[in-house]
N, C-alpha and C positions, 0 to 999 in steps of 0.2 A: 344443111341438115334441118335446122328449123324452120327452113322455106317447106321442106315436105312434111316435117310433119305438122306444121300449121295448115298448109295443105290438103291433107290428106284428112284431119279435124273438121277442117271445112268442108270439106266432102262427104263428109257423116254425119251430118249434125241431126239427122233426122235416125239414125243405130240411138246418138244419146237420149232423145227424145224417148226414144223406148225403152232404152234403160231406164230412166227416172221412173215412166208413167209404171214397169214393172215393178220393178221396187218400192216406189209411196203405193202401189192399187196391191200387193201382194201385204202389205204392211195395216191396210186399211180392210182387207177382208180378211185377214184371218188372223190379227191382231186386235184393233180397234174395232172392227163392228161384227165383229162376230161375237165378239165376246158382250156387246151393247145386245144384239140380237135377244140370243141368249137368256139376257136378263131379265125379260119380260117387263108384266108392267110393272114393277115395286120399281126397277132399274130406270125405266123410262120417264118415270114420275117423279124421279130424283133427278130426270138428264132433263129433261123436261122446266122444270122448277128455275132452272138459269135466265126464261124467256126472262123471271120477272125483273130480273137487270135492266130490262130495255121499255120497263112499262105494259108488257104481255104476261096477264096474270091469268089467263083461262085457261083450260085444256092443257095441262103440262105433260100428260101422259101420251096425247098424241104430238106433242115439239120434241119430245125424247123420242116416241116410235121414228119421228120423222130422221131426227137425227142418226138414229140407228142405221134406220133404210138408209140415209146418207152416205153413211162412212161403208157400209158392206156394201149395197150395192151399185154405190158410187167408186169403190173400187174394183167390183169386176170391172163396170164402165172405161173405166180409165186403164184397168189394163187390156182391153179389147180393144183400145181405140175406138168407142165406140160412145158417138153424143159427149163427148171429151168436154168441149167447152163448157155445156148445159151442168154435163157432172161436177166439173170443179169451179163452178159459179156455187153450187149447190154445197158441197166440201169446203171451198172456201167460206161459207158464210158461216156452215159448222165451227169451223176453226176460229174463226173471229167471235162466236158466241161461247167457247170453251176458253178462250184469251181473255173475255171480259170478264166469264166466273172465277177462272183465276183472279183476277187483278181486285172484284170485290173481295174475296175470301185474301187478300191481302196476303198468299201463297209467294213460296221464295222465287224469287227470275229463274231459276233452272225448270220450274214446274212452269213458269207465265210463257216462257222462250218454245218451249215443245208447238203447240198450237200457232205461236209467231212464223216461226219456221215452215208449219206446213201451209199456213196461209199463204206466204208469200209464193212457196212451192205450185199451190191449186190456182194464184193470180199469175203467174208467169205460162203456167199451161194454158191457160184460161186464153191469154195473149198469141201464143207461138202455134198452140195447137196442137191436136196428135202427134204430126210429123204421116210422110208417108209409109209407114207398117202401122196402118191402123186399117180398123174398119173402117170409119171414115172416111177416109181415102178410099178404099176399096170402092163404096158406096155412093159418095157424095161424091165427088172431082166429077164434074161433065168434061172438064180437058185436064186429062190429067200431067200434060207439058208444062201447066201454068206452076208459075213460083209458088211457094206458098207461103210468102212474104209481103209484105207490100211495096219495098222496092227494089225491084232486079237489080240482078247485078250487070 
């Protein structure tokens, strides 16, 4: 019985791929950057203002727009399967500059963990890939029989 349904897991791994990217990119637009969107520049200039954790003290109102545009429309991306890697290269660095603001603002681990969690979520995608129900795949594959692993099985 666990020979099939390990099996049959194995066989889908590219359904859970899609689950995830729908879930964190449904979570990311109409959650997290829609509501960044929204808030204009007072918003962006506050999300913005984190650069200077890292030594980037100029233009904070456009590292906040930027991040905005990140999370919304780095989550249609990613639920479209569409530039998947590019978007959660781009997510993921979000996330890692909202982890560091935590961690200076000396915020409790339940708040620091949120941004941990999708970081490593936008680095594994980043890795694996859309999976084949993406655009990409639609688009990109020149042979679409190839794995999209790097070692067959």
């Amino acid at each position: 019985m666990f020979k099939k349904i390990n099996g049959f897991l194995e066989n889908n791994k590219d359904f859970g791929i899609l689950i995830m990217r729908l879930a964190v990119g449904c979570a990311f637009v109409f959650v997290y950057g829609l509501m960044k969107i929204q808030g204009g520049t007072g918003l962006w200039n506050k999300l913005g203002g984190s650069m200077s954790n890292v030594g980037i003290n100029f233009a904070p109102e456009f590292w906040g727009f930027m991040a905005s545009v990140s999370e919304f429309g780095g989550g249609i991306l990613i639920i479209l399967g569409l530039f998947t890697r590019t978007s959660a290269f781009f997510m993921a660095m979000t996330m890692l500059m909202a982890a560091i603001q935590h961690l200076v603002k000396l915020d409790p681990w339940n708040k620091v963990i949120v941004p941990v969690e999708l970081f490593s979520v936008f680095i594994a995608l980043l890795f694996i890939g859309p999976g084949i129900y993406s655009l990409d795949y639609l688009f990109f594959k020149k042979n679409k029989s190839v794995k999209t692993h790097f070692f067959p099985n």
